[in-house]
N, C-alpha and C positions, 0 to 999 in steps of 0.2 A: 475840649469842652470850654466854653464860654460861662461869661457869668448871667444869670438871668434874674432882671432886674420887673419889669414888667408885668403886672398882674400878681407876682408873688411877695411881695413887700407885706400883703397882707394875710398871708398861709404861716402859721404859726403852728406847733406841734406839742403836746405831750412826749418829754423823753421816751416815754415806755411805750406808748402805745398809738397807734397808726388808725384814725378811725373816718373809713370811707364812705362820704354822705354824697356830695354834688360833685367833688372833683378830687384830684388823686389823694393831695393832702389838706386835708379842709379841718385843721389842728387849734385846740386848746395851747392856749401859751400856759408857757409851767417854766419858771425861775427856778430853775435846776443846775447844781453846780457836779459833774462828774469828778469822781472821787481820782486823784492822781496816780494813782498805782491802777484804775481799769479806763483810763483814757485810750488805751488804743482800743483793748477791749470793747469799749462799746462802742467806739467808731467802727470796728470791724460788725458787729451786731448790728447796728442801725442802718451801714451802707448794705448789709445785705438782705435785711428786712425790707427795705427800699424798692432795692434795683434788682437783687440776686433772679434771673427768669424762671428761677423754679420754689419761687419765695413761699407759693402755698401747697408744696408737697411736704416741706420740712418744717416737723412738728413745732419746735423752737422757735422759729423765726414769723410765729404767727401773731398777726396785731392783739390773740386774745388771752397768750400763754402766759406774760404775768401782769397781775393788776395792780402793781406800784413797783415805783422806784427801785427801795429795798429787795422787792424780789427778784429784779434784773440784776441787779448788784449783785446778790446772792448764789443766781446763777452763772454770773459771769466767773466768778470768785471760785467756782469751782473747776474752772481750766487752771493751771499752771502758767502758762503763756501761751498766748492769742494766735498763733501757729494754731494752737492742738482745737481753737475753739472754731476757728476759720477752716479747717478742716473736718470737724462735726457737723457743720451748717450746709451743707454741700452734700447732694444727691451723691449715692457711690457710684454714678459710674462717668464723674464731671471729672475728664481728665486737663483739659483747659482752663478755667478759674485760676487766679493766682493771687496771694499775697506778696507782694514788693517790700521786702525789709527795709532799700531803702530810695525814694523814689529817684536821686541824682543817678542813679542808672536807669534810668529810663529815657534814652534817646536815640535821634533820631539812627537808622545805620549809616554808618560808612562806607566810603568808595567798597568795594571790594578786591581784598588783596590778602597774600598768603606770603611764606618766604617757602619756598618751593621749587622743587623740582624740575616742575613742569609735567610728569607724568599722572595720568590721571589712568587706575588699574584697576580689574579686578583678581580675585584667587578664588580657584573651585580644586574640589577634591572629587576623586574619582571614585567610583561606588566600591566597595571591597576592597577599598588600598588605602594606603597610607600618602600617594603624591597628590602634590600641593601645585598646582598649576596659577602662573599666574599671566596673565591677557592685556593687554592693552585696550584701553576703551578711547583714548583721548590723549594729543601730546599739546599742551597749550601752546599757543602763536608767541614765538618769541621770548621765549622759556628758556632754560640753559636745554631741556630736552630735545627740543626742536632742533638745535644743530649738531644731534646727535642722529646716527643710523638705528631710529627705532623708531615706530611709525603705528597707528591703527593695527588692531588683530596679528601685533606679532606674540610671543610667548617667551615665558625666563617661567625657570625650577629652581633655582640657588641664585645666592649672593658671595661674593671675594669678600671674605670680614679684613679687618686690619691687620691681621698677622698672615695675609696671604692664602687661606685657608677656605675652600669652596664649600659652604652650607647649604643642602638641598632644604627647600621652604617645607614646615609641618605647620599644624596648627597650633603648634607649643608656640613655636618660637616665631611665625613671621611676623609679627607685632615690632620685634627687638630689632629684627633683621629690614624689616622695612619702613618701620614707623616712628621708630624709637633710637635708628641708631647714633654711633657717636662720630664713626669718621666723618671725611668732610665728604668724600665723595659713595656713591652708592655703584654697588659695581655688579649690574645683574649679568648672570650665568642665560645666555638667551636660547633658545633651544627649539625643535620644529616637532610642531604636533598637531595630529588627525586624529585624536580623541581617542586615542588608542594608545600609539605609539610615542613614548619621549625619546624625541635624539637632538646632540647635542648640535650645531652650525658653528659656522664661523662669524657669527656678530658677536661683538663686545659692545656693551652699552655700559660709559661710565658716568652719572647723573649729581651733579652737584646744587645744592638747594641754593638759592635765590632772594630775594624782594621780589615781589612780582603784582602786579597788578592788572588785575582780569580786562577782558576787553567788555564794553558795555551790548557788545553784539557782537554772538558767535559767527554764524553766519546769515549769510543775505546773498540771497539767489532769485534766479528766475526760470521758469523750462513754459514750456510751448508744448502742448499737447491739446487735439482735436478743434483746434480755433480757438481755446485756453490760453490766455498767458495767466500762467500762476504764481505766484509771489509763495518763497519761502525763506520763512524766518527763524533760525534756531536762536534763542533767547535762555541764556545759565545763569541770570544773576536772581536778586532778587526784586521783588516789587514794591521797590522803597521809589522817594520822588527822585530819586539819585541818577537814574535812568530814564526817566520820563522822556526826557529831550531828546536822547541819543534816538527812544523807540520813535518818537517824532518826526525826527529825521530822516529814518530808515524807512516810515510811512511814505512821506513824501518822496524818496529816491521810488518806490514801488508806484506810488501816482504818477509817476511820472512815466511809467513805461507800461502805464495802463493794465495794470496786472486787475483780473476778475475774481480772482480766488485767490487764496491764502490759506497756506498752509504755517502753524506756530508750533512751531517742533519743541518743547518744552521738558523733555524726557529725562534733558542733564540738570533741569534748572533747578535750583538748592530753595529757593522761595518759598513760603508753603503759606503766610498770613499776610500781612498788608494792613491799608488802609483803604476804605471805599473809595475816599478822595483820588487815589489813586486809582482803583480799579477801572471806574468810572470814565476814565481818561481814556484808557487802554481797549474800554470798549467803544471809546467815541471816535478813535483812529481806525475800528474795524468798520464803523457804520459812516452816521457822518449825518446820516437823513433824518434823526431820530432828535435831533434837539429839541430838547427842554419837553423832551417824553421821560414817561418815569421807566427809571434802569431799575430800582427796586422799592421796595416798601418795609418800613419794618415794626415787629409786631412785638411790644415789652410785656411784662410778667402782668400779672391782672390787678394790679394795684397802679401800674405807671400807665397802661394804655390807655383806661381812659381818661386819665389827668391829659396827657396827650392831645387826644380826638377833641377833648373838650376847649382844650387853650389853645395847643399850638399845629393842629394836625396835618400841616403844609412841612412841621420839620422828621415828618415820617416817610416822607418821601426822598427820594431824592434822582434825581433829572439828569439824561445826557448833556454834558458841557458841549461848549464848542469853543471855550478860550482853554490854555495851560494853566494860565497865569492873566491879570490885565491885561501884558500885552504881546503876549502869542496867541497865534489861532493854532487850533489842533488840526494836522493834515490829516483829513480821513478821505475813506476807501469806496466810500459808498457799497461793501459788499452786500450779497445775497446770500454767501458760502464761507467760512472761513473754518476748517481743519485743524482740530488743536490736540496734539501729541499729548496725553498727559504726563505729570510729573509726578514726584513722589518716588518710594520705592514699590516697582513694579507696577511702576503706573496708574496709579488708583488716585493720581491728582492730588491736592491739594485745597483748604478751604477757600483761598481767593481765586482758583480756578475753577472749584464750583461755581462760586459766585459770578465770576463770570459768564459761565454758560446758562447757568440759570437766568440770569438777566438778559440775557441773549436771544434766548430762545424762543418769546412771542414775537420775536421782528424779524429774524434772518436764522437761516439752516446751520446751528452749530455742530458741526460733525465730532464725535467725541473718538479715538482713536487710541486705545488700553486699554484696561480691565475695568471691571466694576468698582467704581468710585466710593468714598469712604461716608458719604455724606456729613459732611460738617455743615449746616447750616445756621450756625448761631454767631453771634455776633458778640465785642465787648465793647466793656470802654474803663476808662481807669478812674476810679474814685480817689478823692484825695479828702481830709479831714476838715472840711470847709463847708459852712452853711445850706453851700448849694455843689460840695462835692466837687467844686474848681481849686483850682493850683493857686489863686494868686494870694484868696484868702483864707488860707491853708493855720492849721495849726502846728505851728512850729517846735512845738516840745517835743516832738517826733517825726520820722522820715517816711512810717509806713505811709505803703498807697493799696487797695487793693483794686484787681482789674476781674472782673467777675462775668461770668458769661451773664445777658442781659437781654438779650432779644435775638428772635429769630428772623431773617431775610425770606423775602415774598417775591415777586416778580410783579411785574405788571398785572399778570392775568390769574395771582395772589397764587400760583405754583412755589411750593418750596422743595426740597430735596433731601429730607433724614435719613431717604432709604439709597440716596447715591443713584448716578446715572450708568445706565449700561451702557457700554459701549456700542457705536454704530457698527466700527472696525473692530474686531476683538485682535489684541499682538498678544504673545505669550508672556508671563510676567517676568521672563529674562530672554537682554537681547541672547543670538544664539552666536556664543564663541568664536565656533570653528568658521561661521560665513559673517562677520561685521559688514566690509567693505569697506568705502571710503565716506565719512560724514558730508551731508551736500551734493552726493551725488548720488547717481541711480543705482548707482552698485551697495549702498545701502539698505538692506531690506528692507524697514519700518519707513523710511519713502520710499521708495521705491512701490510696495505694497498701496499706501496711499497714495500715490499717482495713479494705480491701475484702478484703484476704488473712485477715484475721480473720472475716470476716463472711461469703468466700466458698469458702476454702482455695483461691484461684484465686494460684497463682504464674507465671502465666507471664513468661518474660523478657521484659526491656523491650528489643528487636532495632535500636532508633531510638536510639541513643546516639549526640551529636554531629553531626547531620548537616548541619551547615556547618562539619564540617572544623576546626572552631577550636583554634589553639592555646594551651591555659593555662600562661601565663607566671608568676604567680604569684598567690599566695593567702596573706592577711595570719593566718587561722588555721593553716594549716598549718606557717608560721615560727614559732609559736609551739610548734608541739610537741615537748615533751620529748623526745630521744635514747632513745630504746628500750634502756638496758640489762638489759633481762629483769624478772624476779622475783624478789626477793629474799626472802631467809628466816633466821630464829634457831634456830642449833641448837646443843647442847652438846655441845665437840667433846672426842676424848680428849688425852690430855698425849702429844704426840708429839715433841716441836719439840726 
């Protein structure tokens, strides 16, 4: 958020009350001095009377509930702490919205890295039993695991604790035993099984945890089917700008061997929110054609909109790029088709992978491949206690910031998304144990499947999902996934505060 200087120098406001005539804030000045024990209090009050997107369903936060000072005061005075008040002002079923205690943790992420194993698993329990099966989903590249004999879809029932001693996996205890333990090394008991049967082999796999630092791309392929060259990209991190380049890079390796489709296998990625700035990016290496078209639109609470339309209505938009930065260009693909694996647990995607299909979707065939999507279609941004809700002229007797859902995302041809996308390709919402294959290759089923949907437009559901019943207890990518707080975005807001 920027500071916004222009046109608003002359918008002044009554503390208490918000009174919409020609534009958003068209305010009486009032020489009011907030009382020191409800300073955050009413920063949290007035930012969400503001900006909050559902500002005129909640009774409280209406420009007409008190008619002075004193009675905000009054009302304010009657939370304990601005927690309990920031949680009153909020639709109930606004899982997103946040208050930040304190806003120095607010930055940007980091590389991605773990001290680790390398093995990435999951464990299911078998219907009427008591055993605790655990699976291989993934052995990271260059991991202590990797130069071990354990690989994709192999299987372990027990762990060697430190006193030598073989403990079959329950749901008591694999937490202790796999997640929590204390030796240095992890020593799984590995065993062969047809969903049926546990029997023991002769693999040892003994796992010691690590530093480790993810790769910014899982993998990057190519296959050739019916005059297709198709570009596939498995991508697990998240969609911070930290990757940007690396995805740029790997754009250009795919331009270069003239790939027509793309498939974005997304299924392990941990990412779930973002920034548009980035998104934006990532849809402009899929297309390429579409510069300085609008990627999306976006639509704020009924008091910001049309202060908006009316001043700045050019920053509700926002455009495919064609730079990264000054001075890179973004390699794109000029697709028609691009394939995208959702992410999330059991596939239901994630808010910045909506948002990208949705913005996608009036210009080129975004084929959705998983379940029915969650529909997150809102958008934030982070207030801070400063005239116009910027960082820099922040009030400093306090660290809160709050980030408050604020608007909803439009597309081009002004489509949005609450009720979630269906899938073109429907997968079952877990891969299937007993057949993984090998990731990257055709022996894969979820590509696999989607290459034949490319090659035959054949989608029919897969109606055999699970059929031994199993329960999945847990899955070591799925714990890693980032908290879904939506989509965030930069905008220049007016001097309200």
């Amino acid at each position: 958020m920027n500071i916004y200087v222009p046109l608003m120098n002359k918008l002044f406001k009554n503390s208490f009350i918000f009174i919409l005539v020609l534009s958003f804030f068209n305010c009486a000045e009032d020489l009011y001095e907030v009382p020191d024990n409800l300073i955050v209090h009413d920063f949290v009050w007035k930012g969400l009377n503001a900006y909050y997107l559902h500002q005129d369903k909640i009774t409280d936060l209406s420009d007409r509930r008190f008619n002075s000072d004193n009675e905000l005061n009054a009302y304010l005075n009657t939370f304990t702490n601005y927690n309990l008040l920031f949680s009153n002002l909020l639709i109930t079923n606004d899982n997103k919205s946040s208050l930040v205690e304190d806003y120095n943790t607010i930055v940007d992420p980091e590389l991605r890295a773990a001290f680790t194993n390398g093995l990435e698993f999951g464990l299911l329990k078998e219907q009427d039993s008591d055993t605790i099966i655990g699976y291989v989903l993934d052995i990271l590249p260059l991991s202590y695991a990797s130069t071990q004999i354990i690989s994709r879809g192999d299987y372990f029932s027990a762990v060697v604790d430190s006193d030598n001693d073989t403990i079959n996996l329950t749901k008591k205890n694999y937490e202790d035993l796999l997640l929590n333990y204390n030796q240095d090394t992890l020593k799984l008991v590995m065993v062969d099984y047809d969903g049926i049967d546990v029997s023991p082999n002769s693999k040892k796999s003994e796992l010691v945890k690590r530093s480790y630092t993810h790769n910014p791309i899982s993998f990057e392929s190519t296959f050739l089917s019916d005059g297709n060259t198709i570009g596939y990209l498995m991508y697990n991190n998240d969609f911070s700008k930290n990757y940007i380049t690396d995805l740029n890079n790997t754009v250009l390796s795919f331009k270069n061997q003239n790939i027509n489709q793309l498939i974005l296998d997304l299924r392990y990625n941990i990412g779930s929110g973002g920034y548009v700035e980035n998104i934006k990016k990532i849809a402009a290496m899929i297309t390429g054609q579409f510069t300085d078209n609008i990627f999306l639109k976006e639509e704020w609470n009924v008091k910001a909109q049309p202060w908006f339309l009316a001043n700045q209505p050019d920053s509700l938009l926002t455009k495919f790029p064609s730079k990264l930065n000054s001075t890179t260009t973004i390699n794109s693909l000029n697709l028609t088709d691009v394939y995208i694996v959702l992410n999330g647990s059991n596939f239901t995607g994630s808010s910045t992978v909506e948002l990208l299909i949705n913005s996608l979707k009036p210009y080129i065939n975004a084929h959705i491949i998983g379940t029915q999507t969650s529909g997150n279609n809102t958008g934030s941004i982070t207030l801070y206690n400063s005239e116009d809700y910027d960082f820099l002229l922040r009030n400093e007797t306090h660290t809160t910031a709050l980030q408050p859902e604020v608007l909803r995302f439009f597309n081009k041809d002004d489509q949005t998304y609450e009720n979630g996308f269906t899938a073109n390709l429907s997968i079952c919402p877990n891969e299937d144990i007993l057949n993984l294959g090998v990731l990257g290759e055709i022996t894969d089923p979820i590509l696999n499947n989607v290459l034949n949907y490319i090659s035959t437009g054949n989608n029919g559901a897969n109606s055999n999902c699970n059929p031994n019943n199993f329960e999945f207890i847990y899955n070591s990518i799925n714990a890693q996934r980032e908290v879904d707080k939506g989509v965030f975005i930069k905008q220049d807001l007016p001097n309200t505060n």
